[in-house]
OpenMM code with the backbone's topology and positions (N, CA, C; nanometers):
from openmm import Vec3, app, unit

residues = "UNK UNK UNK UNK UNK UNK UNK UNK UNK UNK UNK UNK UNK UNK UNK UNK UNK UNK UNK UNK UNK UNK UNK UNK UNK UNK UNK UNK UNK UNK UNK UNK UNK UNK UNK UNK UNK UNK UNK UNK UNK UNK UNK UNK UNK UNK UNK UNK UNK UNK UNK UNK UNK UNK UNK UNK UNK UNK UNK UNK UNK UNK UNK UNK UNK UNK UNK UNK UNK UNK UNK UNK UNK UNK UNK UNK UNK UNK UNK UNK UNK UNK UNK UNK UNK UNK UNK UNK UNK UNK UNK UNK UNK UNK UNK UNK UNK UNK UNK UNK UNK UNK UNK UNK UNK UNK UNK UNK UNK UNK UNK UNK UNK UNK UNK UNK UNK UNK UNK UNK UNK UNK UNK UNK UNK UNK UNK UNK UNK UNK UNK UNK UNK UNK UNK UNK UNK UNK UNK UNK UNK UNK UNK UNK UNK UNK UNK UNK UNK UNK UNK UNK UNK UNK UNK UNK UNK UNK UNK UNK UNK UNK UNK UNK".split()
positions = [
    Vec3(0.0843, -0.1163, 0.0000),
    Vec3(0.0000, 0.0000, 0.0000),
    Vec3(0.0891, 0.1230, 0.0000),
    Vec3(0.0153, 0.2185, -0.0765),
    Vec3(0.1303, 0.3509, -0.0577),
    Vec3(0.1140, 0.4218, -0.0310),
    Vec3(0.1672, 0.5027, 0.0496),
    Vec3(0.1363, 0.6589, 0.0882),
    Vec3(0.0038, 0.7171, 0.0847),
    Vec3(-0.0031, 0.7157, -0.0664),
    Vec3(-0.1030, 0.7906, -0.0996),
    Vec3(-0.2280, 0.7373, -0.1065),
    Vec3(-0.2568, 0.6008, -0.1158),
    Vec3(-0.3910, 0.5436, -0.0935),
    Vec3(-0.3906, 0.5390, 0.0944),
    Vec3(-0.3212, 0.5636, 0.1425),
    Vec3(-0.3140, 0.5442, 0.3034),
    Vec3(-0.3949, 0.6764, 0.3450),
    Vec3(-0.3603, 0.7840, 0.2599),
    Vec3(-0.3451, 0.9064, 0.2980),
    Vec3(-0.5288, 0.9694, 0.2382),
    Vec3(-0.5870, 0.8681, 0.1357),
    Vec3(-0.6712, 0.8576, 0.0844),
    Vec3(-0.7490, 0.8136, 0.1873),
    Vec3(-0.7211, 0.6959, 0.2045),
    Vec3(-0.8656, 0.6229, 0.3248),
    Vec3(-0.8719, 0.7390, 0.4557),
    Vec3(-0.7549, 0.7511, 0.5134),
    Vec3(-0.7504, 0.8646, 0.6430),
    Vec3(-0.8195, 1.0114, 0.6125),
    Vec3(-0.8405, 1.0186, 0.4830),
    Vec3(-0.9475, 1.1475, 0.4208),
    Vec3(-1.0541, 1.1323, 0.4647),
    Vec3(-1.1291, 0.9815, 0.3549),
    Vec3(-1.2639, 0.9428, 0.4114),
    Vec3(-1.3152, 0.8914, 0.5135),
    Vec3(-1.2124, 0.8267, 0.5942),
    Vec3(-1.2157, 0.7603, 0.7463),
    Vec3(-1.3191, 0.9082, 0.8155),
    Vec3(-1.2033, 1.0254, 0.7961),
    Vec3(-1.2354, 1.1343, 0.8700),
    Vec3(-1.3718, 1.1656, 0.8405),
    Vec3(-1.4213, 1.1815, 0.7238),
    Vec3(-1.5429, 1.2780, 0.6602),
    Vec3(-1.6199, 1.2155, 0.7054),
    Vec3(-1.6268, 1.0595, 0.7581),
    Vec3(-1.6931, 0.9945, 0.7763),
    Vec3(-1.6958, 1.0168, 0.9736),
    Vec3(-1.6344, 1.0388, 0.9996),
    Vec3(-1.6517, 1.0356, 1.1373),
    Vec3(-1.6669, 1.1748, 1.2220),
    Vec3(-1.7001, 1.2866, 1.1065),
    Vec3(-1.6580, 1.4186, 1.1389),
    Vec3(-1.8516, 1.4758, 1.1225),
    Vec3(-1.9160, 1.3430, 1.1444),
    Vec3(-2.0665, 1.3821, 1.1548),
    Vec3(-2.1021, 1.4530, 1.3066),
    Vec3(-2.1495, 1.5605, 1.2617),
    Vec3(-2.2108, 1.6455, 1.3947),
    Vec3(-2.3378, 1.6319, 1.4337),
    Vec3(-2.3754, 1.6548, 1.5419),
    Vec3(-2.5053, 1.6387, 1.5832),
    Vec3(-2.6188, 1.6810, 1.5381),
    Vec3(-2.5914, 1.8008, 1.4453),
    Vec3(-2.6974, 1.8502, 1.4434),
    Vec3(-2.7519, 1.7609, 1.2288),
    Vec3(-2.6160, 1.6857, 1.2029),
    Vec3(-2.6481, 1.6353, 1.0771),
    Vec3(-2.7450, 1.5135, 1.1746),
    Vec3(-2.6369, 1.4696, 1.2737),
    Vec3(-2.7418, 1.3200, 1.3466),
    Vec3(-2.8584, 1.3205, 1.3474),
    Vec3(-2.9498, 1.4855, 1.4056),
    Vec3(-3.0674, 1.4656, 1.4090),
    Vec3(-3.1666, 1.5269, 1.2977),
    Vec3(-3.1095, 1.5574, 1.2189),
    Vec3(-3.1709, 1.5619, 1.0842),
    Vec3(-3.1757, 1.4245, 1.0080),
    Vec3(-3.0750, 1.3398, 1.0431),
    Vec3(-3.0679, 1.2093, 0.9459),
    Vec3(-3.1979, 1.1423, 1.0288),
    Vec3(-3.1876, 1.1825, 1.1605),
    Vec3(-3.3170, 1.0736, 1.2767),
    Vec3(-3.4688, 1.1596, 1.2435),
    Vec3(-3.4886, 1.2533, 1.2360),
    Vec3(-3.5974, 1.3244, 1.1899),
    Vec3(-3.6338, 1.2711, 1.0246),
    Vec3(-3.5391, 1.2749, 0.9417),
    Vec3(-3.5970, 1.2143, 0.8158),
    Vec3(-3.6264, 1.0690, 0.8322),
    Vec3(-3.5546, 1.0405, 0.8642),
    Vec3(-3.5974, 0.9018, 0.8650),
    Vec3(-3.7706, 0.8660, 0.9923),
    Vec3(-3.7602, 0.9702, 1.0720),
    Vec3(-3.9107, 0.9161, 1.1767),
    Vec3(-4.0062, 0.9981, 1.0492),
    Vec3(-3.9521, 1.0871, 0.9652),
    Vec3(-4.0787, 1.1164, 0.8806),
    Vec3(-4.1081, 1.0205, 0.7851),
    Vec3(-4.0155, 0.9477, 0.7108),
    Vec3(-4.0571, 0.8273, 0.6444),
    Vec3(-4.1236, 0.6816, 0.7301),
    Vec3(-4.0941, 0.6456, 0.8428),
    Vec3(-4.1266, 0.5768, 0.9159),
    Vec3(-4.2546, 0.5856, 0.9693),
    Vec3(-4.2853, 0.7310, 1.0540),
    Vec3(-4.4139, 0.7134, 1.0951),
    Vec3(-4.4624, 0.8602, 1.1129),
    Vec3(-4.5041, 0.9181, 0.9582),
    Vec3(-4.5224, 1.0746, 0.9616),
    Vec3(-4.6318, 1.1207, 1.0611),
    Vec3(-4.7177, 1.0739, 1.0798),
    Vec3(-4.7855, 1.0738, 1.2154),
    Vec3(-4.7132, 1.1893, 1.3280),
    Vec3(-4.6381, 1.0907, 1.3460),
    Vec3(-4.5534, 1.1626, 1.5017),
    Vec3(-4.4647, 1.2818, 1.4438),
    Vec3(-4.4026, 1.2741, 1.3173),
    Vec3(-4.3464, 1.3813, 1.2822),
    Vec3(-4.4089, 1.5048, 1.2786),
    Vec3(-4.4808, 1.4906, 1.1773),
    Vec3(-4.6135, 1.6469, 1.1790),
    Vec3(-4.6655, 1.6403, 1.2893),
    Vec3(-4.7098, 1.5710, 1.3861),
    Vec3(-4.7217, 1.5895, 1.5219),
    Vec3(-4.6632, 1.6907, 1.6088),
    Vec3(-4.5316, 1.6530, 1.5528),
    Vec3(-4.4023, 1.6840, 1.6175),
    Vec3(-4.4072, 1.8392, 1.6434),
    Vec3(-4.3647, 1.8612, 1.4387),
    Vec3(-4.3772, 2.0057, 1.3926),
    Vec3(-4.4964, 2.0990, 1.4408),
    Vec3(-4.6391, 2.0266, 1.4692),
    Vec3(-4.7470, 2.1136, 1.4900),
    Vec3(-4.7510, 2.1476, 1.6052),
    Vec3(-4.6644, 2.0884, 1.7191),
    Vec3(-4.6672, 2.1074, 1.8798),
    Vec3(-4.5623, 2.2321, 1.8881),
    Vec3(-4.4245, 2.1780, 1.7942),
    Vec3(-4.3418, 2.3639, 1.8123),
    Vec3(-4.4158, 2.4244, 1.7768),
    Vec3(-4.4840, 2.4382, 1.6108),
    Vec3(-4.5085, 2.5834, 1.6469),
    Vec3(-4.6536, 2.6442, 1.7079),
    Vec3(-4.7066, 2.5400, 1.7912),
    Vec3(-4.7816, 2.6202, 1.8872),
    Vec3(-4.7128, 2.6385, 2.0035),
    Vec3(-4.6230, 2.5976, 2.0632),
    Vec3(-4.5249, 2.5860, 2.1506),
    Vec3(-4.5051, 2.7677, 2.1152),
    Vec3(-4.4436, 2.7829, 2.0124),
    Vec3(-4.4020, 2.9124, 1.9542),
    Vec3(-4.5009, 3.0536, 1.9845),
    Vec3(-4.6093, 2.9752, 1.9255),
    Vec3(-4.7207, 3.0719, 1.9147),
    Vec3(-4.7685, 3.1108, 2.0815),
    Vec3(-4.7763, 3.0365, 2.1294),
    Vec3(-4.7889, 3.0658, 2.2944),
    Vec3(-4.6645, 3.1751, 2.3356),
    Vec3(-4.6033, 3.1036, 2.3040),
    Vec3(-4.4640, 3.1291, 2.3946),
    Vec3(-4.4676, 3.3694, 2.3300),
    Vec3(-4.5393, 3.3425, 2.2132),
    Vec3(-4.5197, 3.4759, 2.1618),
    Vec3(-4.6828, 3.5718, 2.1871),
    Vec3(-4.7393, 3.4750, 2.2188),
    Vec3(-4.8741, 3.5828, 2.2565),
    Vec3(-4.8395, 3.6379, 2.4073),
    Vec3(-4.7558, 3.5088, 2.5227),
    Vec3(-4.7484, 3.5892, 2.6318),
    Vec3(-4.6337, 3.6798, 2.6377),
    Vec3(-4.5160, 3.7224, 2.5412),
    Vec3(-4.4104, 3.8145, 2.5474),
    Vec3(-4.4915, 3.9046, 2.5165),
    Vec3(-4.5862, 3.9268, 2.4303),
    Vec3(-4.6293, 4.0396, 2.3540),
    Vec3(-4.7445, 4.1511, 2.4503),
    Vec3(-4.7035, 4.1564, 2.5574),
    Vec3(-4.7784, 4.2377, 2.6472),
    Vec3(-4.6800, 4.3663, 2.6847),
    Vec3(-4.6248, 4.4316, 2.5712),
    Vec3(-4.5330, 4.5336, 2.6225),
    Vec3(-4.5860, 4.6859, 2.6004),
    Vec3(-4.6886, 4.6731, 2.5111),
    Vec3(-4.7484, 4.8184, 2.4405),
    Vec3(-4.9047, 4.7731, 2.5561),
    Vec3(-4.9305, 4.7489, 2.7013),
    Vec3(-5.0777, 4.7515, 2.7849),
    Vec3(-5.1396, 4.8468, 2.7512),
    Vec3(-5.2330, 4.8339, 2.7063),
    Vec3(-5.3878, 5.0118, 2.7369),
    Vec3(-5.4603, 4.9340, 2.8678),
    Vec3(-5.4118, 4.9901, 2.9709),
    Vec3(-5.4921, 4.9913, 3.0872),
    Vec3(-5.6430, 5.0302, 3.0728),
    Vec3(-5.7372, 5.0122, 3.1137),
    Vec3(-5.8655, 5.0414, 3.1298),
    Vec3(-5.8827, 5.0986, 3.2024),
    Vec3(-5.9218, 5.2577, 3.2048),
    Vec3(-5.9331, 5.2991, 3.3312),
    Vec3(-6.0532, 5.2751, 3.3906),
    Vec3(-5.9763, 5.2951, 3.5361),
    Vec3(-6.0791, 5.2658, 3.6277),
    Vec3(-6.1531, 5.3708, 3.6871),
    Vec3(-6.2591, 5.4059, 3.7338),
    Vec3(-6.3100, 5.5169, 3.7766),
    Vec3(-6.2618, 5.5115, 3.9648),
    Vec3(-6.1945, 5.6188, 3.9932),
    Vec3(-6.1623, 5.6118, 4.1585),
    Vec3(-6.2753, 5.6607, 4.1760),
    Vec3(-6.2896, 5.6483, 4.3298),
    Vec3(-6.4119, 5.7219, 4.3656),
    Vec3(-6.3429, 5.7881, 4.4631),
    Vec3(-6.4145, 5.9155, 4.4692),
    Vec3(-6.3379, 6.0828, 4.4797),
    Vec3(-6.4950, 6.1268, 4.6171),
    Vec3(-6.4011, 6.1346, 4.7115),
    Vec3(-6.4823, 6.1618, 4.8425),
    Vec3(-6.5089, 6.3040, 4.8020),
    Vec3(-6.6452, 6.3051, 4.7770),
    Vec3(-6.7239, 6.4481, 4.7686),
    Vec3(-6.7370, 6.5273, 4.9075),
    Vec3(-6.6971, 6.6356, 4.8581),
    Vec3(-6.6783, 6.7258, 4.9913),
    Vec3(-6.7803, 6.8671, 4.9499),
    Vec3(-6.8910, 6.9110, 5.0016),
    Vec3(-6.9244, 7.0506, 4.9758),
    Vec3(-6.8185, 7.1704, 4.9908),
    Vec3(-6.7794, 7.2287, 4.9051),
    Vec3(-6.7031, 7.3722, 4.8924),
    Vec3(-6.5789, 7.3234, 4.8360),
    Vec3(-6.5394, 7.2371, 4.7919),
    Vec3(-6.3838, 7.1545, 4.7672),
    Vec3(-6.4128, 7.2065, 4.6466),
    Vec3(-6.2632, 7.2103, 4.5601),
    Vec3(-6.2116, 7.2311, 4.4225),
    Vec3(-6.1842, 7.0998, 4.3840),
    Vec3(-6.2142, 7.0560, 4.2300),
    Vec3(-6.2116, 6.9834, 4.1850),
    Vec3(-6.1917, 6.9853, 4.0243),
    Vec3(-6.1251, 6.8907, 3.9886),
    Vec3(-6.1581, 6.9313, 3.8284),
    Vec3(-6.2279, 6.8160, 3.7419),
    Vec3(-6.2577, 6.8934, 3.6125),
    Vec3(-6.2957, 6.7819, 3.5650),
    Vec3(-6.2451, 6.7349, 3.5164),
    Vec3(-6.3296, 6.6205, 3.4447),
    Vec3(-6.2054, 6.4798, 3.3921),
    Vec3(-6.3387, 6.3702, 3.2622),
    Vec3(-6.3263, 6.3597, 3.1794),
    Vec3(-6.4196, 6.2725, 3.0859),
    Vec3(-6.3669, 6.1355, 3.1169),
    Vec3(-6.4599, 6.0553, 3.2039),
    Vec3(-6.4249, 5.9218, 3.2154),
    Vec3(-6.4980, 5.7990, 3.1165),
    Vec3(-6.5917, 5.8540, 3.0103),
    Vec3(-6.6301, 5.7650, 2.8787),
    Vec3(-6.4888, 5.8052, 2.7811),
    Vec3(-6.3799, 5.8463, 2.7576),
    Vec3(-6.3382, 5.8409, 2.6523),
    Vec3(-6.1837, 5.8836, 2.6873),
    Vec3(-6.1243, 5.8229, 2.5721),
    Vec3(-5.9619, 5.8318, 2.6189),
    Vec3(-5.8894, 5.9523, 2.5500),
    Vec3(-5.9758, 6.0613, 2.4782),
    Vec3(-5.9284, 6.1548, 2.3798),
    Vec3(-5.9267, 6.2622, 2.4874),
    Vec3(-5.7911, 6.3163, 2.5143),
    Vec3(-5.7545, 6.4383, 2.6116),
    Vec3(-5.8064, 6.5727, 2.5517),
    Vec3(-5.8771, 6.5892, 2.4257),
    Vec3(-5.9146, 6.7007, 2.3824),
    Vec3(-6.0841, 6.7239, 2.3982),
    Vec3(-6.1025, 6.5725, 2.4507),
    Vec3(-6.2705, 6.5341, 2.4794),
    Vec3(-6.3578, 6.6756, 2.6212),
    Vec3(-6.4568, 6.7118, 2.5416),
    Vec3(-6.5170, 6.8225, 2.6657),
    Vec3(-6.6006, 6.7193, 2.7278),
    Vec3(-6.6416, 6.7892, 2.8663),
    Vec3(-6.7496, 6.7513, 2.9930),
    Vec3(-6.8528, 6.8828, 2.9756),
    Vec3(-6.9763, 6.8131, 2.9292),
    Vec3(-7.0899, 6.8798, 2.9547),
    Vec3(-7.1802, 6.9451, 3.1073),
    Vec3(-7.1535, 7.0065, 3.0956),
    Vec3(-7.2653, 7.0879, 3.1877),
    Vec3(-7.4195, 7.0807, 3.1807),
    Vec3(-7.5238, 7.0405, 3.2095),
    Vec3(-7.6635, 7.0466, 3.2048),
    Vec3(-7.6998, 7.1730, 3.3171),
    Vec3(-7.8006, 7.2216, 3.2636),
    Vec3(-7.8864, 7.3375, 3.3321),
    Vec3(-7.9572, 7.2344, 3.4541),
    Vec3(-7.9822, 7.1108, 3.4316),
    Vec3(-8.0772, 7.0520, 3.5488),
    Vec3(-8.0070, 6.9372, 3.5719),
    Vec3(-7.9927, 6.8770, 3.6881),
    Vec3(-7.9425, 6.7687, 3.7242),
    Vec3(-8.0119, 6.6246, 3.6605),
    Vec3(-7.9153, 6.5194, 3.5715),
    Vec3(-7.9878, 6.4146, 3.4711),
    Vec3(-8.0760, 6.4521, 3.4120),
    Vec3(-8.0816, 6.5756, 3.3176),
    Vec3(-8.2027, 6.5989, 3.2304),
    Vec3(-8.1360, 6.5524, 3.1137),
    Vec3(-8.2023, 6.4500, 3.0619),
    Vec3(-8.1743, 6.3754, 2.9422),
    Vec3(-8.1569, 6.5088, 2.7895),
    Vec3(-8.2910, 6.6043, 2.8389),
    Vec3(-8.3132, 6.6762, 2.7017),
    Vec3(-8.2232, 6.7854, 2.6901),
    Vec3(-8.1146, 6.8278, 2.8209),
    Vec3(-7.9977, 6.9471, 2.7920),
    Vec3(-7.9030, 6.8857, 2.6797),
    Vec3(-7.8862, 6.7358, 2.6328),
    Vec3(-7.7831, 6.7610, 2.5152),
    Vec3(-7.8645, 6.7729, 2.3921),
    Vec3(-7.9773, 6.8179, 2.4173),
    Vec3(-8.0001, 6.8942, 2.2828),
    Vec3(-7.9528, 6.9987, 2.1944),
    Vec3(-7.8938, 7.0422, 2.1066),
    Vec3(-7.8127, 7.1145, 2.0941),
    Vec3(-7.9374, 7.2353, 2.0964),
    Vec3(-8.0393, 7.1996, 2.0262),
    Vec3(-8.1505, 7.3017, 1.9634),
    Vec3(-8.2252, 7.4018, 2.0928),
    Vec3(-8.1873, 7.2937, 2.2065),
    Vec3(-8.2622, 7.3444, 2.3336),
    Vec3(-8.2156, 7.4636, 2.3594),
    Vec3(-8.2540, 7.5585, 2.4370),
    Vec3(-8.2316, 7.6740, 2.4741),
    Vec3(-8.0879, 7.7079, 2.5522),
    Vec3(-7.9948, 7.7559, 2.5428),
    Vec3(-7.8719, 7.7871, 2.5572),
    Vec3(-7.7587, 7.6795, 2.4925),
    Vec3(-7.8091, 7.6441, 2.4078),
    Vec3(-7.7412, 7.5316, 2.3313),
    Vec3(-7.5974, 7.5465, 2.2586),
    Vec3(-7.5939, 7.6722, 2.2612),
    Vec3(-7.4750, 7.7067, 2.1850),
    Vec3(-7.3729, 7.7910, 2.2985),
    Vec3(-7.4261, 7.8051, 2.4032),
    Vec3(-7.3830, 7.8194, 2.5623),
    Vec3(-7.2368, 7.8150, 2.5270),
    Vec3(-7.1191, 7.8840, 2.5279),
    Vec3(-6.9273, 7.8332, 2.5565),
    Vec3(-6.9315, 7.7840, 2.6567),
    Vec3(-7.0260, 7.7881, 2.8152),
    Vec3(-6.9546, 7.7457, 2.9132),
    Vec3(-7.0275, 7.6122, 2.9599),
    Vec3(-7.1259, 7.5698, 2.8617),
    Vec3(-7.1960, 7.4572, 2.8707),
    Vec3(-7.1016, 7.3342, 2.8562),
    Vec3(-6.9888, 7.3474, 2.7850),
    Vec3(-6.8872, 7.2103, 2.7421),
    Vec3(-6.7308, 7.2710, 2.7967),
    Vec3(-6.7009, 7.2164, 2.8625),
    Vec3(-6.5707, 7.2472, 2.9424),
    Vec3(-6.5103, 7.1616, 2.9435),
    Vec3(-6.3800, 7.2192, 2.9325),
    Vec3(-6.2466, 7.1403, 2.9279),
    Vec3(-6.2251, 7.0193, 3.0197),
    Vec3(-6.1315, 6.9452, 2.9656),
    Vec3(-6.1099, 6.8524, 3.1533),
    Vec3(-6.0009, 6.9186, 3.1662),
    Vec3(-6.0175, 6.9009, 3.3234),
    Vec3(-5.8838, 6.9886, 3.3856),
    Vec3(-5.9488, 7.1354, 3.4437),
    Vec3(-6.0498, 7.1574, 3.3630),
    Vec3(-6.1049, 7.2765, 3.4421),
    Vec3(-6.1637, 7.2498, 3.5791),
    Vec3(-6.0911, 7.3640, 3.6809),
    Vec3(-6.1235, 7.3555, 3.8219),
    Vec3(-6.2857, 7.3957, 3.8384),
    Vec3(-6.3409, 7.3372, 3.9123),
    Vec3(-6.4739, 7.3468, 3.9464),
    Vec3(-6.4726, 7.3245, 4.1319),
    Vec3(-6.5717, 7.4080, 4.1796),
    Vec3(-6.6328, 7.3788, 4.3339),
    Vec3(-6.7335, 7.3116, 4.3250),
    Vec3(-6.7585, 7.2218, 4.4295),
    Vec3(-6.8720, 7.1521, 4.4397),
    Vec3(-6.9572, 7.2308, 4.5172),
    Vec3(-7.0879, 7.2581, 4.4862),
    Vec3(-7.1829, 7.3556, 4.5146),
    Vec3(-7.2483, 7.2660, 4.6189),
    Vec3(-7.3057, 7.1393, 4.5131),
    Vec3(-7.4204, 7.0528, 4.5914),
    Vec3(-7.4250, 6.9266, 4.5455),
    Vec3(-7.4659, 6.8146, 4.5753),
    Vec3(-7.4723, 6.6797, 4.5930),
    Vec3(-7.6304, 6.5634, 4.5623),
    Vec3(-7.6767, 6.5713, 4.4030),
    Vec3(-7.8298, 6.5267, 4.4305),
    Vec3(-7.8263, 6.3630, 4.3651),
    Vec3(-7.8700, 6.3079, 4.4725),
    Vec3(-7.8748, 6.1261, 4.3918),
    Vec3(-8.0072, 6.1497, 4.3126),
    Vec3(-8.0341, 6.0946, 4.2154),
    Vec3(-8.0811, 6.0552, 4.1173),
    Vec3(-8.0675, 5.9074, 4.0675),
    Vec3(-8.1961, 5.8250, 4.0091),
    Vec3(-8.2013, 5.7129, 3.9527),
    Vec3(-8.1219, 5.5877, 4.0432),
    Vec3(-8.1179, 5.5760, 4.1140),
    Vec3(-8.0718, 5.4821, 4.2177),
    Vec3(-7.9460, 5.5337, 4.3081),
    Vec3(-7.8664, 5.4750, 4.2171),
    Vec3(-7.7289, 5.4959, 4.2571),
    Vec3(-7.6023, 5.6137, 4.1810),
    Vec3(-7.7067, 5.7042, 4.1194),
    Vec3(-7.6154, 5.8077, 4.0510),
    Vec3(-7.6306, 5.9102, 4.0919),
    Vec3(-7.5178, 5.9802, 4.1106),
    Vec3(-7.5307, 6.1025, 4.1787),
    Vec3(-7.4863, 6.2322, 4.0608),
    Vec3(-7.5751, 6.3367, 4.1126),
    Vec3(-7.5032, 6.4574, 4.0087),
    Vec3(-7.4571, 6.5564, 4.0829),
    Vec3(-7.3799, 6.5950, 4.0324),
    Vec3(-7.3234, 6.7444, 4.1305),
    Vec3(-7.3514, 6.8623, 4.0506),
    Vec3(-7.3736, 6.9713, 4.1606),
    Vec3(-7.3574, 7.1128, 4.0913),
    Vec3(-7.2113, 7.1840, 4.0926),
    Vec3(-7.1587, 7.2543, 4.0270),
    Vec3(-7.0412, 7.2664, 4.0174),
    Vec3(-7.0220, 7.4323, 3.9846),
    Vec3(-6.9481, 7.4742, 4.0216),
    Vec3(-6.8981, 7.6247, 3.9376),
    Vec3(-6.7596, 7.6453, 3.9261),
    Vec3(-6.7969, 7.6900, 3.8420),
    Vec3(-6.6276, 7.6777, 3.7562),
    Vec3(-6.5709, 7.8162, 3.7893),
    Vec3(-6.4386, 7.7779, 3.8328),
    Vec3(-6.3550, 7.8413, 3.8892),
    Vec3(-6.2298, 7.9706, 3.8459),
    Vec3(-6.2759, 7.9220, 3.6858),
    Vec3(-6.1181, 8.0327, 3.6224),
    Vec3(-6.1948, 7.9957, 3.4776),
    Vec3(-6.1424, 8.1169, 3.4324),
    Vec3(-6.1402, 8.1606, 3.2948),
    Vec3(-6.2224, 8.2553, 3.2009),
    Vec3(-6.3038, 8.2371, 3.1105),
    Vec3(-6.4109, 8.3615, 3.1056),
    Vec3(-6.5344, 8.2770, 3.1565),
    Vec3(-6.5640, 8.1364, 3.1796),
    Vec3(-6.6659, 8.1330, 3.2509),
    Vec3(-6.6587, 8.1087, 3.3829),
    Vec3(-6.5921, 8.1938, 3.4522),
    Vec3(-6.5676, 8.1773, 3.6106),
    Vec3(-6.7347, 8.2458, 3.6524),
    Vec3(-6.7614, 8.1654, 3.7668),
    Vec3(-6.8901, 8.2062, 3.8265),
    Vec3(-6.9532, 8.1523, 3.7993),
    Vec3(-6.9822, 8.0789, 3.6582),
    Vec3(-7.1140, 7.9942, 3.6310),
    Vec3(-7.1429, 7.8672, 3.6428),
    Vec3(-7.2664, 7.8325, 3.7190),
    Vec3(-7.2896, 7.6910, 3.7750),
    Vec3(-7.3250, 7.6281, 3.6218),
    Vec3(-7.3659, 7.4837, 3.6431),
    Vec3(-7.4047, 7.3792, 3.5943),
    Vec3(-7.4098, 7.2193, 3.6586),
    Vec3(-7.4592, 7.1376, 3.5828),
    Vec3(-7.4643, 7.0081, 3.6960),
    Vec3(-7.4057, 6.8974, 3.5823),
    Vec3(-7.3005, 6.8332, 3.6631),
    Vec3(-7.2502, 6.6875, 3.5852),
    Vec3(-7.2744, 6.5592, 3.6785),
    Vec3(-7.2051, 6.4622, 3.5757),
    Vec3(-7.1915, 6.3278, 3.6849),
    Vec3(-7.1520, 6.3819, 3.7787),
    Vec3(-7.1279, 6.3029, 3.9348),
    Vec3(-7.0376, 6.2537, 4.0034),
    Vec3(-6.9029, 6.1967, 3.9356),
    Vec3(-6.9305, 6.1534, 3.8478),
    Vec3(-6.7984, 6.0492, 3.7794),
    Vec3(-6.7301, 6.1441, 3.7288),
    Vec3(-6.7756, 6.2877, 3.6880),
    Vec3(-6.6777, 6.4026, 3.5851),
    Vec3(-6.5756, 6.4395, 3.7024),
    Vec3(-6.5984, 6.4327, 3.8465),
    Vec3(-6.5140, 6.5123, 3.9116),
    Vec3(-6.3954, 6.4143, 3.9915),
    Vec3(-6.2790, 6.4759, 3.9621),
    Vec3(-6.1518, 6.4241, 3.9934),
    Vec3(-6.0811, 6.5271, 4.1038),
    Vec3(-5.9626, 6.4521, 4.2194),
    Vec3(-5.8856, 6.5122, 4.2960),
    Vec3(-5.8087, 6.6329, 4.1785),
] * unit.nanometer
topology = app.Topology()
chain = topology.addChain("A")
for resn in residues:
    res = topology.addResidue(resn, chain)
    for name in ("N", "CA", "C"):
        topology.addAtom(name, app.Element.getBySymbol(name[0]), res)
């Protein structure tokens, strides 16, 4: 034998023994898919729900909290402001009604309908005047607003409009 056929087999000896694991379990995966595809696609359909889980619970990084409504110990003569707790738009106004739960003040057509100090900002400071339950468990307050060009003038909202 010579050299060079020596030097030949010790080539393929190597290539042959230079199998890595990760060829091992590709050769064992093809072969369980020819054997018993069953368990294979089995296999595959368990990662990627495995996956899909694993990525619905990372994906909680952008939360919209729901707000919650605190409840705000009403005090007669206290400052308060308001606050729109139906809606998440910071440019959203809080209505004022002339009568405490009168369904027919958001009429626009009704009489002072076009009122500036009827729809107020949130954030505008208001005093609590007075305190009237209505319809079970809802309460309305009278309020007067505290600053701006409609300083002095009452109106009545939720309970829920007024915040610390």
């Amino acid at each position: 034998m010579s050299n060079e056929e020596n030097s030949n087999e010790a080539v393929d000896s190597a290539a042959e023994t230079e199998t890595t694991p990760v060829v091992n379990i590709v050769s064992k995966l093809l072969d369980l898919k020819q054997s018993n595809p069953k368990v294979f696609f089995g296999g595959i359909g368990a990662v990627v729900l495995i996956v899909i889980v694993i990525i619905m619970m990372m994906s909680g990084g952008s939360k919209k909290h729901i707000l919650v409504n605190e409840k705000v110990n009403l005090s007669i003569g206290q400052s308060y402001s308001l606050r729109g707790v139906n809606t998440y738009d910071p440019v959203a106004t809080i209505r004022l009604v002339a009568v405490p739960g009168s369904i027919a003040a958001y009429d626009e057509s009704a009489e002072g309908g076009d009122d500036k100090c009827r729809r107020m900002k949130q954030g505008t400071r208001v005093k609590l005047l007075q305190v009237q339950q209505a319809f079970g468990s809802a309460k309305f307050v009278e309020v007067e607003i505290l600053a701006g060009q409609c300083a002095g003038r009452k109106g009545w909202a939720s309970s829920n409009n007024l915040a610390n």
